[in-house]
C-alpha positions as a Markdown table, in Angstrom:
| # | Residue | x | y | z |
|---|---|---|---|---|
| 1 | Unk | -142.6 | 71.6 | 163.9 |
| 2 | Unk | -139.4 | 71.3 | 161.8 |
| 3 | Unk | -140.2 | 69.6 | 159.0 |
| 4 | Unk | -137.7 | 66.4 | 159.6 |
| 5 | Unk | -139.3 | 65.8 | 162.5 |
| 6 | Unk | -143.0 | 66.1 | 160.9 |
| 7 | Unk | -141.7 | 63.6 | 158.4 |
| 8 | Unk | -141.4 | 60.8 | 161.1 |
| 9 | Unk | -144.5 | 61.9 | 163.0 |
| 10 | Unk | -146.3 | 61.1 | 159.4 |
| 11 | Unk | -144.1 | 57.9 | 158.4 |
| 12 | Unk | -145.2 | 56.5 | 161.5 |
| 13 | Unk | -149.0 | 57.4 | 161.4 |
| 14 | Unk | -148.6 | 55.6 | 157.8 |
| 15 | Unk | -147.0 | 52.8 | 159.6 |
| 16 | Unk | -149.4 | 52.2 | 162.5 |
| 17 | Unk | -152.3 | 53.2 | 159.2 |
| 18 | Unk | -151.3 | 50.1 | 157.4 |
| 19 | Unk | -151.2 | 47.7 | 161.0 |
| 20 | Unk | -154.9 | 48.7 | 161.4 |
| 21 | Unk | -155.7 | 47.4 | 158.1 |
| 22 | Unk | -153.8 | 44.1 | 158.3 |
| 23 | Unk | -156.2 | 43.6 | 161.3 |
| 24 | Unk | -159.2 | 44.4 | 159.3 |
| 25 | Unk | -161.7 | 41.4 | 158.0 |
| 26 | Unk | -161.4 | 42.7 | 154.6 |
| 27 | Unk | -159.9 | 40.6 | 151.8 |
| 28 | Unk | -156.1 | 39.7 | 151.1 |
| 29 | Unk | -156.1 | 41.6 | 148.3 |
| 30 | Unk | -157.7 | 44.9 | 149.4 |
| 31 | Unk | -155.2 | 44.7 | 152.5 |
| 32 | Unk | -152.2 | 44.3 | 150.4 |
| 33 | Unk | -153.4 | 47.1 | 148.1 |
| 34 | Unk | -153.8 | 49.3 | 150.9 |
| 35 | Unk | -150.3 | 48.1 | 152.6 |
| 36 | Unk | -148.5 | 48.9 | 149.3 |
| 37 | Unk | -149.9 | 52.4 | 149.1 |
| 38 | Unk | -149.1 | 53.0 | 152.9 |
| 39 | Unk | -145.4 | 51.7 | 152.1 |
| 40 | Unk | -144.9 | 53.8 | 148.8 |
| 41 | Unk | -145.9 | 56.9 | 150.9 |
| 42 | Unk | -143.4 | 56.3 | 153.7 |
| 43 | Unk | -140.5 | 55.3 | 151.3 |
| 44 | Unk | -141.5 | 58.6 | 149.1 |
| 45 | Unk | -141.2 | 60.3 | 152.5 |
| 46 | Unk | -138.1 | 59.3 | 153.9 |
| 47 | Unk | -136.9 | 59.6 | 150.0 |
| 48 | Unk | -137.6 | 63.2 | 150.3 |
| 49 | Unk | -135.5 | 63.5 | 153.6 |
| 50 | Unk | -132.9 | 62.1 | 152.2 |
| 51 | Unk | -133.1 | 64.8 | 149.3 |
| 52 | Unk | -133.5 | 67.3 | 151.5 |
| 53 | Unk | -130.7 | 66.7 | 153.6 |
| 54 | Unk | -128.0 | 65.9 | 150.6 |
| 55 | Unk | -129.5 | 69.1 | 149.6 |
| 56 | Unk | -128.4 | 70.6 | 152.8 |
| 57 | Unk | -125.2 | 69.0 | 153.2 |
| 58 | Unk | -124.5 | 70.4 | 149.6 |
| 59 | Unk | -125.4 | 73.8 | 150.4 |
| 60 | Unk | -123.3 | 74.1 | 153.8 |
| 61 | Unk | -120.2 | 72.4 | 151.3 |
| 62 | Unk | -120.8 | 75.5 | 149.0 |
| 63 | Unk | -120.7 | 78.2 | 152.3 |
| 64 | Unk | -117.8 | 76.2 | 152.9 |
| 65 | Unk | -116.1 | 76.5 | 149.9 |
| 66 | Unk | -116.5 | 80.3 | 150.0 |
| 67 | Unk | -115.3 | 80.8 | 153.3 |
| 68 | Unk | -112.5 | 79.3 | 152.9 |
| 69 | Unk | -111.6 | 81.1 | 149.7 |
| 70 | Unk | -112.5 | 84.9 | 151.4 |
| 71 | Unk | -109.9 | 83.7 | 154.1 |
| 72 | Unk | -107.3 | 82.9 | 151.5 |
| 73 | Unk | -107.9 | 85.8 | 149.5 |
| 74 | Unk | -107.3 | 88.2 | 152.3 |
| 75 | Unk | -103.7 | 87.4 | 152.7 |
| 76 | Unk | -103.0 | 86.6 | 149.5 |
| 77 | Unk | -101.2 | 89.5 | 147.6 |
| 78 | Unk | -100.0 | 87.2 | 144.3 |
| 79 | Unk | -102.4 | 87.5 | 141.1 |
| 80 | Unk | -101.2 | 84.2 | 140.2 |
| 81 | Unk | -101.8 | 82.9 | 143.3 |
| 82 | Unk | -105.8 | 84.9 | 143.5 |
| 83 | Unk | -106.1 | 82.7 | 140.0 |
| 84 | Unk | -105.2 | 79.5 | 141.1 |
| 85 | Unk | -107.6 | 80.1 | 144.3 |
| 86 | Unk | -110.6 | 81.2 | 142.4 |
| 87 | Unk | -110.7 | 78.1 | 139.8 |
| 88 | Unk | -109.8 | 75.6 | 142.4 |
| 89 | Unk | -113.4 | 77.1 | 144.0 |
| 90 | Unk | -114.9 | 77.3 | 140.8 |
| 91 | Unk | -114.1 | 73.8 | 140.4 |
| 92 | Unk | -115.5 | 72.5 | 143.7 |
| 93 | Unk | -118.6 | 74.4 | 143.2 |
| 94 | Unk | -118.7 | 72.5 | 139.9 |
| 95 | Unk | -118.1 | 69.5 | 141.4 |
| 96 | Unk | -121.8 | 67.5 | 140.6 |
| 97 | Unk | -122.2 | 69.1 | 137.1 |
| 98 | Unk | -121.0 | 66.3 | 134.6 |
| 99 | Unk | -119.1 | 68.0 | 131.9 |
| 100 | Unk | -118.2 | 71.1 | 134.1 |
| 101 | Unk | -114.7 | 73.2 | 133.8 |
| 102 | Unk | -113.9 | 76.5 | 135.4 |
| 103 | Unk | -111.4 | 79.0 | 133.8 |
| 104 | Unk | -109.6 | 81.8 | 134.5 |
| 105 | Unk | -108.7 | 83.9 | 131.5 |
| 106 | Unk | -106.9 | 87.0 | 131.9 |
| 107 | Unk | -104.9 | 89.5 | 130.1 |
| 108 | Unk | -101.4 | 89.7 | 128.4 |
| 109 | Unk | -99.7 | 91.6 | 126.4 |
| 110 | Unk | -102.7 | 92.3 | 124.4 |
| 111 | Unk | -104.2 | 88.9 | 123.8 |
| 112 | Unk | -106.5 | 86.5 | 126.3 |
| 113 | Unk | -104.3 | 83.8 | 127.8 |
| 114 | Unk | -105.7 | 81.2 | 130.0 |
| 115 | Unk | -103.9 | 81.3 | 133.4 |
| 116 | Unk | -105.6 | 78.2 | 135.4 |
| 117 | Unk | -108.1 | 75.8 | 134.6 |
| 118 | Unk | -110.0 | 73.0 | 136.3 |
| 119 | Unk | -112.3 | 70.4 | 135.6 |
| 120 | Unk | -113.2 | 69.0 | 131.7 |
| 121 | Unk | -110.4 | 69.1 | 129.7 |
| 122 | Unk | -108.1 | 71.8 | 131.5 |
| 123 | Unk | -104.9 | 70.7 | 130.6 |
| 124 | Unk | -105.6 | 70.9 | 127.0 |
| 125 | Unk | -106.6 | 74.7 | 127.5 |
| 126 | Unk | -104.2 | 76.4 | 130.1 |
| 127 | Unk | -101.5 | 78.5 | 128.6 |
| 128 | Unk | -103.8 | 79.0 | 125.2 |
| 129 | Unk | -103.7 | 82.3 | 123.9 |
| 130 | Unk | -106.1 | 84.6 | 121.6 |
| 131 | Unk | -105.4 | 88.2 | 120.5 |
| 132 | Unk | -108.0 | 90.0 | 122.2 |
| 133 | Unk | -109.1 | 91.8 | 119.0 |
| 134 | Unk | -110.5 | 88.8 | 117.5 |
| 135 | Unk | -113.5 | 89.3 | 120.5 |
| 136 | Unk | -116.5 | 90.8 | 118.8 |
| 137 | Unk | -116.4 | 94.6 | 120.0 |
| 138 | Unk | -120.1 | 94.1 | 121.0 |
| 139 | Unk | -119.2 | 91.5 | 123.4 |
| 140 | Unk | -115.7 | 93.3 | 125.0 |
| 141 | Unk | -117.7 | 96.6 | 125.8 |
| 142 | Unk | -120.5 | 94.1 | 128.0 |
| 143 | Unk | -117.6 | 92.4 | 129.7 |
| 144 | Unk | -115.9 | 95.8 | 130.4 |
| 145 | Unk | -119.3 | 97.1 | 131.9 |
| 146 | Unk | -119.4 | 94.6 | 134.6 |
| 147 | Unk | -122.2 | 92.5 | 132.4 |
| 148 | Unk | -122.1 | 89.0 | 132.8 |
| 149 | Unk | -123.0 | 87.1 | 129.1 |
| 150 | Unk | -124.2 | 83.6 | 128.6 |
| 151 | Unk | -123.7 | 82.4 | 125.5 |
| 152 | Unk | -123.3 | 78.7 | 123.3 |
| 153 | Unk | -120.1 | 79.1 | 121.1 |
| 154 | Unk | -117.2 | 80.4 | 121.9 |
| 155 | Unk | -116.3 | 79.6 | 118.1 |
| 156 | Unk | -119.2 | 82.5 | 117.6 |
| 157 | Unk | -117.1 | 85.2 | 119.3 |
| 158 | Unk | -114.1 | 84.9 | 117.3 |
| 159 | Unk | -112.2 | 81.5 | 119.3 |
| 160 | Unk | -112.4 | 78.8 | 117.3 |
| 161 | Unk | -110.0 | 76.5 | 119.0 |
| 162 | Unk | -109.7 | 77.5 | 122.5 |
| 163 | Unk | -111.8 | 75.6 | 124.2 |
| 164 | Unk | -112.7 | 71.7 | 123.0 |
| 165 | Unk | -116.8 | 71.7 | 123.4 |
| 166 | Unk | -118.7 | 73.8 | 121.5 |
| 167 | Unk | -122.1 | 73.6 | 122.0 |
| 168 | Unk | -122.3 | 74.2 | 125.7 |
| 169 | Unk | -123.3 | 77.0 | 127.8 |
| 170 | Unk | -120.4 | 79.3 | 128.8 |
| 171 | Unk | -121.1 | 81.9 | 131.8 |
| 172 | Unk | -118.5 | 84.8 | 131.5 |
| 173 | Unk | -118.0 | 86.9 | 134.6 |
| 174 | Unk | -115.9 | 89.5 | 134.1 |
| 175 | Unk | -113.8 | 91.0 | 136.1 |
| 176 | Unk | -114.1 | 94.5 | 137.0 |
| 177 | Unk | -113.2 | 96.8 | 139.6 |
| 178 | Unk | -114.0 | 100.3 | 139.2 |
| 179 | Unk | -112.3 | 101.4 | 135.7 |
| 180 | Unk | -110.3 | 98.7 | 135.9 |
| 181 | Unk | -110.6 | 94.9 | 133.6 |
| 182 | Unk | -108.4 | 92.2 | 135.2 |
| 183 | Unk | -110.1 | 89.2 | 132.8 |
| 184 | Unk | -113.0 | 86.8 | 132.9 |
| 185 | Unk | -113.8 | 84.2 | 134.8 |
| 186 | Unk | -115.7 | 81.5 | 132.9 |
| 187 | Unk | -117.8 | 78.5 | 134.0 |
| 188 | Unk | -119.5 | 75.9 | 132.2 |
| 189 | Unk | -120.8 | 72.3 | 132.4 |
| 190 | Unk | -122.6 | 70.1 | 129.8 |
| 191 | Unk | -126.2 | 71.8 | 130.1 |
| 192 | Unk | -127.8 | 74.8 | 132.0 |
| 193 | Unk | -125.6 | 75.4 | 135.7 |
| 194 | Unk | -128.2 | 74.7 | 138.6 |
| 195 | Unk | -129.7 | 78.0 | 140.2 |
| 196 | Unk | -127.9 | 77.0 | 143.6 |
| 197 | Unk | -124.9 | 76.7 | 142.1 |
| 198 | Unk | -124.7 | 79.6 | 140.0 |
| 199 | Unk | -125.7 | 81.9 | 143.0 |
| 200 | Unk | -122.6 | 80.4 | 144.8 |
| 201 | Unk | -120.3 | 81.3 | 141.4 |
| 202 | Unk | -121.8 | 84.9 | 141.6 |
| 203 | Unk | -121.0 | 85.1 | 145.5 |
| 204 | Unk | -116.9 | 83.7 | 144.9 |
| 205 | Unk | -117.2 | 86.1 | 141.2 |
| 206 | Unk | -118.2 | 89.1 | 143.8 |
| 207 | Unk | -114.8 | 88.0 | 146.1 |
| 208 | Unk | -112.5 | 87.7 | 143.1 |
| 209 | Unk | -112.5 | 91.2 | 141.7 |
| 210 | Unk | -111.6 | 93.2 | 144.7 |
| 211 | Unk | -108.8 | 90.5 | 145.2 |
| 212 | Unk | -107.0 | 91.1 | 142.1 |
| 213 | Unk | -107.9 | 94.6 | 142.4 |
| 214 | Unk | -105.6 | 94.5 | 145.4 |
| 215 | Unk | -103.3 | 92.1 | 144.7 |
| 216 | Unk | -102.6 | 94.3 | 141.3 |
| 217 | Unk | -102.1 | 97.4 | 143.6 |
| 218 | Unk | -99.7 | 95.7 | 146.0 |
| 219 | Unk | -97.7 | 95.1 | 142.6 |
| 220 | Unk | -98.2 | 98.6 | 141.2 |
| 221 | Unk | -96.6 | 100.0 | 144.9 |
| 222 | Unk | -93.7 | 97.2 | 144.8 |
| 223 | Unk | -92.8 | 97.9 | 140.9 |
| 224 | Unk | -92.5 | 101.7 | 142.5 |
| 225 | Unk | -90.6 | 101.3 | 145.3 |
| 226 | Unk | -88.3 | 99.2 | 143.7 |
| 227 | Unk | -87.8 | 100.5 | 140.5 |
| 228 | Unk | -86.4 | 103.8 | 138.6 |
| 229 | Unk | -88.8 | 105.9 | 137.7 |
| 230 | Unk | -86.7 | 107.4 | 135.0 |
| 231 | Unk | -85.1 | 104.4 | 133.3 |
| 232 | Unk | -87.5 | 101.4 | 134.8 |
| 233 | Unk | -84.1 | 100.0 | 136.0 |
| 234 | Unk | -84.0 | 98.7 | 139.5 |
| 235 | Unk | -83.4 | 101.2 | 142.2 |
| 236 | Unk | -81.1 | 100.7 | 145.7 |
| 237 | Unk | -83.8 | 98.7 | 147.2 |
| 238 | Unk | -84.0 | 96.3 | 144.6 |
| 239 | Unk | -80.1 | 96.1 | 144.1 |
| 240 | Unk | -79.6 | 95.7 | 147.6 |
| 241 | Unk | -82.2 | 93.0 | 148.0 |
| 242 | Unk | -81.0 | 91.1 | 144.5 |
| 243 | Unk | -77.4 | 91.3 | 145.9 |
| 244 | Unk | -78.1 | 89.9 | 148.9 |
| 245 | Unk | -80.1 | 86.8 | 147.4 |
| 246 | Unk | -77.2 | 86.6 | 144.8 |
| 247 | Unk | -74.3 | 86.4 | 147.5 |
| 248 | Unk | -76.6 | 83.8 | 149.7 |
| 249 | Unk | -76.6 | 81.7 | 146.3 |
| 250 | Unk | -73.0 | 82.5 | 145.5 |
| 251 | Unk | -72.0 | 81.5 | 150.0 |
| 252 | Unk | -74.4 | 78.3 | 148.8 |
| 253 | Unk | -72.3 | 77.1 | 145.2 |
| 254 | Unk | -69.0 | 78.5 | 145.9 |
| 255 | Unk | -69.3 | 80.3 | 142.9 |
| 256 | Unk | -68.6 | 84.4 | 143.1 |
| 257 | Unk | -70.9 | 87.1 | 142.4 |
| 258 | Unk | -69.5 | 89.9 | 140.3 |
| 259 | Unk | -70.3 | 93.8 | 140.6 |
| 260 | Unk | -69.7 | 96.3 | 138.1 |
| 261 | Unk | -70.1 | 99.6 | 139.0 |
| 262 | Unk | -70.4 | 102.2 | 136.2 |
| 263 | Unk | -70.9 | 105.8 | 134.9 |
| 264 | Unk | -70.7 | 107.8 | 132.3 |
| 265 | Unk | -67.8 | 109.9 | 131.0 |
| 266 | Unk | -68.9 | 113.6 | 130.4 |
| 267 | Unk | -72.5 | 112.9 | 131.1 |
| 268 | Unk | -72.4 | 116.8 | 133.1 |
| 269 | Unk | -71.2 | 118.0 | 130.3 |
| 270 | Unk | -74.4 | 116.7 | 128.1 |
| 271 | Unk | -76.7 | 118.2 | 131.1 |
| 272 | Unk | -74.9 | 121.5 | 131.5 |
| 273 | Unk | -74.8 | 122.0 | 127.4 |
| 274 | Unk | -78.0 | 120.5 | 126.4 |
| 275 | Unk | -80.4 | 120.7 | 129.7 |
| 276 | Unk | -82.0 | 117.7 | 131.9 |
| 277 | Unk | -84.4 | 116.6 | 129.0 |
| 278 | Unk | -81.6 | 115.3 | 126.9 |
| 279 | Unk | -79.5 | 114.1 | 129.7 |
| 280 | Unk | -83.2 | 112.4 | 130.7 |
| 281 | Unk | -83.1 | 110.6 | 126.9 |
| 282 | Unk | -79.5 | 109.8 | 127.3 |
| 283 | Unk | -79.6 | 108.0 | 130.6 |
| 284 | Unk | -82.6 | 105.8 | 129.1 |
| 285 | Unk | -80.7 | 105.1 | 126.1 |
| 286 | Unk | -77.7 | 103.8 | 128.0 |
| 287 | Unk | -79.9 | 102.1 | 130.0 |
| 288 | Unk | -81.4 | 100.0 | 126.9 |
| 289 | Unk | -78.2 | 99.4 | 125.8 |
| 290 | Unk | -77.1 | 97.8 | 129.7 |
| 291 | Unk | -79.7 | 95.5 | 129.1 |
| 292 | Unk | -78.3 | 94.4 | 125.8 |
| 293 | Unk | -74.7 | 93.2 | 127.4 |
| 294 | Unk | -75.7 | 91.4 | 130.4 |
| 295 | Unk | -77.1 | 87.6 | 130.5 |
| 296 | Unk | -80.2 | 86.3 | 131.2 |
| 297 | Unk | -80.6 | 86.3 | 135.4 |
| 298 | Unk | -77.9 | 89.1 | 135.5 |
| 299 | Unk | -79.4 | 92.5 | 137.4 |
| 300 | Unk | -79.1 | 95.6 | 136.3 |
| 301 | Unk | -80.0 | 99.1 | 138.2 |
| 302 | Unk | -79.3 | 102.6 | 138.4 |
| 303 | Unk | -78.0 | 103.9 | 141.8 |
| 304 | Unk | -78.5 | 107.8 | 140.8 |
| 305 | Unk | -77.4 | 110.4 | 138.3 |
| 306 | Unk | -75.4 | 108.5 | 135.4 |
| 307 | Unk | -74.2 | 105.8 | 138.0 |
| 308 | Unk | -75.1 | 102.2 | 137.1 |
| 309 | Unk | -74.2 | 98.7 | 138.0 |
| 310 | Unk | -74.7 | 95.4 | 137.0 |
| 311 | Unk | -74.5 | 92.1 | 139.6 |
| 312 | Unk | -73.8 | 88.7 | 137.1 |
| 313 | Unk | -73.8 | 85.9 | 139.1 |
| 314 | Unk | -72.3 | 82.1 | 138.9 |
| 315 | Unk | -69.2 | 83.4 | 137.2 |
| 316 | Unk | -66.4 | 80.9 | 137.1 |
| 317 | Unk | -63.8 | 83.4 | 137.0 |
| 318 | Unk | -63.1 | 86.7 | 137.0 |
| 319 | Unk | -62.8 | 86.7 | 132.8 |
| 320 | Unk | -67.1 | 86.1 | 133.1 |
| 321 | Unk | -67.2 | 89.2 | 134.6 |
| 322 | Unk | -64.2 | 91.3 | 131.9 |
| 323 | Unk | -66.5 | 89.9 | 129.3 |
| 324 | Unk | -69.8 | 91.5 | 130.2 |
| 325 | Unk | -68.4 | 94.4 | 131.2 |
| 326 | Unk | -66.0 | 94.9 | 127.5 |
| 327 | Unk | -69.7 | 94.6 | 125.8 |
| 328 | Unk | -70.5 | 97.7 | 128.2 |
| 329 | Unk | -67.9 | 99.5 | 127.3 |
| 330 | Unk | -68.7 | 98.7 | 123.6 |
| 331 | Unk | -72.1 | 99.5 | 123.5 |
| 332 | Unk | -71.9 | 102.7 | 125.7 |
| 333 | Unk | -69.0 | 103.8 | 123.4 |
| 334 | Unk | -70.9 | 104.1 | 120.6 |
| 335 | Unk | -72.4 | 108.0 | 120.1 |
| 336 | Unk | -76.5 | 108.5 | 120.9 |
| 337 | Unk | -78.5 | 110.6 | 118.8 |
| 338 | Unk | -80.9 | 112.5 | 120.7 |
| 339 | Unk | -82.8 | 114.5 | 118.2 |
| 340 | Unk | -80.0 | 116.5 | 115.8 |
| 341 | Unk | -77.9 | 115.9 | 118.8 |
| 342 | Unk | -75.5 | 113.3 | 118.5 |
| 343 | Unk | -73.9 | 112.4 | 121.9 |
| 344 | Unk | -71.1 | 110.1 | 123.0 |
| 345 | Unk | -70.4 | 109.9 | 127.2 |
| 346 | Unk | -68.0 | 106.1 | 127.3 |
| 347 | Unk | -68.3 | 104.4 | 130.2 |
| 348 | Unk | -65.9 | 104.0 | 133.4 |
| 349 | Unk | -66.2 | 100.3 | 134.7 |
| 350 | Unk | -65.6 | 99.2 | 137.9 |
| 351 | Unk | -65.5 | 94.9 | 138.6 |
| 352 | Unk | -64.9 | 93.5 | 142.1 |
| 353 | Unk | -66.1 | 89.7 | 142.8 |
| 354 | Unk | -67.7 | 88.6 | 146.0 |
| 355 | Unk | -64.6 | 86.3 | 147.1 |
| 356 | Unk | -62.2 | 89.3 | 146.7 |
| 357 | Unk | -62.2 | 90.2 | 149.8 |
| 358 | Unk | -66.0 | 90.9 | 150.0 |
| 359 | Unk | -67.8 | 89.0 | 152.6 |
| 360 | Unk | -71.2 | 91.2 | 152.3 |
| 361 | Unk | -73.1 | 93.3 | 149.8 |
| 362 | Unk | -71.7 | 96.8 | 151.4 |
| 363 | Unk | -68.3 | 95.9 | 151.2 |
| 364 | Unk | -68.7 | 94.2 | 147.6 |
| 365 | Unk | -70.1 | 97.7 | 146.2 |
| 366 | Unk | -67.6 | 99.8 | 148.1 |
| 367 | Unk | -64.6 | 97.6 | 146.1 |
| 368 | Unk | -66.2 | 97.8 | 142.9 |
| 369 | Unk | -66.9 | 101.7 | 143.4 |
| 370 | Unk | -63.3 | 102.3 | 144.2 |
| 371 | Unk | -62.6 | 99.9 | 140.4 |
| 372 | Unk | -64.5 | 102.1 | 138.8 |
| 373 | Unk | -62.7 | 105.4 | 139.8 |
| 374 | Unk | -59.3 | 103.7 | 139.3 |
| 375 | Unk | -60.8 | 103.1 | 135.5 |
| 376 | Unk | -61.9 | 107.2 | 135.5 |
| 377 | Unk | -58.6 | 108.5 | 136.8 |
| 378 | Unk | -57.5 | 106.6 | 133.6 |
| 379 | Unk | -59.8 | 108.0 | 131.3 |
| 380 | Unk | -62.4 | 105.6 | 131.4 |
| 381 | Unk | -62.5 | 101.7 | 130.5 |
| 382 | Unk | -62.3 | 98.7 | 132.7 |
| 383 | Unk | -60.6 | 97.9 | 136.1 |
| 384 | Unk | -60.9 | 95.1 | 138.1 |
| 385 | Unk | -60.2 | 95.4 | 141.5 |
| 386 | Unk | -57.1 | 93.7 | 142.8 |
| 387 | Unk | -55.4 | 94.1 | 139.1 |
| 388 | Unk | -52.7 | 96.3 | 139.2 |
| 389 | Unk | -53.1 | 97.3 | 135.6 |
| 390 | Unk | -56.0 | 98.3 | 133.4 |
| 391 | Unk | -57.8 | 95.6 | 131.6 |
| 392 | Unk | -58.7 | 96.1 | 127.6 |
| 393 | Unk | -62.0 | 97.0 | 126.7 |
């Protein structure tokens, strides 16, 4: 018999238990003794049911929680986006715990930064930072093993201020996939978590890893199929994509996009003389210096060999443009020392703007291509397309 069921088959026993003895010829006070006892066991009884279904509806609210968070992590691709999802769970699991907080902390650029938070305090702590060699190397090699570490003081492993409490117990569940660390996960509340609830964290700890794991090599193929292997700079697929953002924008504000198309003077020279390795180095020096002359937003990719080219958008005319490519033309004039070698290949600058004629990214390249060899027949410098002179570099 299920044991809710039970509960009223004994509830009303007690019930019909404590009629009989009202109708007994013993005294007032033995019958209200016994009718008190028969009452405090029926109210303990229905108590319990009540426990044991919250219990219940809690535990179904936890499968819930999880459910829901595998089905968002399968189509979710963003590691941002696999943080925000994994505290906002965290945090509903932690929902009855007074005190509790969830946070993810992962890593960058060497240190511990706390991505998302929820719960006690979690404004105070997102965006806080640690170097990562202030952890205790004792501590780092358990996390990197896949070892999940209770302890009482953060302060204790070498982060004083990051988060407010102190004396608490923090659960750190790193994680791991395979070889690879992608930060800790860590959950705490103002005393020990409750077994049921920890057995939920450890079930949505067990669906984070392999998200980020995923999401991390979804962004590992991307940064590949859109960037230069060689220089890092963005390839045709990127440019194209960028370009045609930048000329929606541009359609959107009224304001032009502007292309410069570039290469470099005697760069076949520098590969027939000196062989590919050094026309390698030289290619990723010029494209250091690219990034250099170009403003914050502006796009900058290699379409092959030593041809480059630059997309700057919002300019208000086409002097914007003569500017950032004049600081090319500076920076790429200057000689590059490539071991005893000391190199110089100036650069040929081609500068169309989207309004010019240009109503889509093909036709915007094609016009700043054609700049740039009007600049080479000249011997290198600037031309603008539609100028029937050079401009100064």
């Amino acid at each position: 018999m299920p044991r809710a069921n039970s509960l009223f088959v004994v509830a009303g026993l007690a019930v019909v238990a404590a009629w009989s003895v009202l109708h007994q010829s013993w005294s007032g006070t033995a019958q209200a003794v016994v009718v008190a006892a028969v009452l405090l066991v029926v109210v303990r009884l229905l108590a319990g049911r009540d426990a044991d279904l919250r219990a219940l509806r809690r535990a179904v609210s936890r499968e819930q929680v999880l459910s829901e968070l595998g089905t968002a992590l399968i189509t979710t691709t963003d590691v941002a986006d696999v943080h925000r999802l994994a505290v906002g769970a965290a945090g509903t699991l932690l929902a009855d715990c007074p005190g509790a907080r969830a946070t993810m902390i992962g890593l960058d650029a060497g240190a511990f930064k706390v991505t998302e938070a929820a719960g006690a305090h979690a404004d105070a702590i997102v965006g806080r930072s640690v170097p990562a060699t202030e952890a205790p190397a004792g501590l780092i090699s358990r996390l990197l093993a896949g070892e999940i570490v209770v302890v009482r003081d953060l302060a204790a492993l070498g982060y004083p201020d990051l988060e407010p409490e102190v004396d608490r117990p923090y659960t750190l569940m790193p994680l791991t996939n395979g070889d690879r660390f992608f930060g800790v996960l860590s959950v705490s509340a103002q005393d020990d978590l409750p077994d049921e609830v920890l057995q939920s964290l450890r079930a949505l700890w067990a669906q984070v890893a392999p998200a980020l794991a995923s999401s991390a090599l979804t962004a590992e193929l991307t940064e590949r199929a859109t960037r230069d292997p060689l220089t890092g700079l963005g390839n045709r697929a990127m440019l194209r994509e960028r370009l045609a953002a930048a000329l929606a924008r541009a359609g959107r504000s009224g304001r032009p996009v502007g292309a410069l198309m570039l290469d470099l003077n005697g760069f076949k020279q520098v590969n027939d003389a000196h062989g590919h390795n050094v026309g390698d180095q030289l290619l990723q020096v010029a494209a250091e210096r690219l990034h250099t002359c170009v403003r914050e937003g502006d796009t900058v990719g290699r379409l092959g060999g030593d041809e480059f080219v630059v997309f700057t958008e919002n300019v208000s005319s086409a002097r914007d443009a003569l500017l950032v490519a004049e600081r090319i033309v500076t920076a790429l004039d200057e000689p590059i020392n490539i071991g005893a070698r000391r190199l110089r290949t100036p650069a040929s600058v081609g500068v169309a703007l989207s309004h010019v004629g240009a109503s889509n990214l093909d036709e915007l390249l094609r016009l700043a291509d054609a700049a740039m060899y009007q600049a080479k027949r000249r011997g290198g410098g600037i031309h603008l397309h539609g100028a029937a002179q050079r401009q100064p570099a």
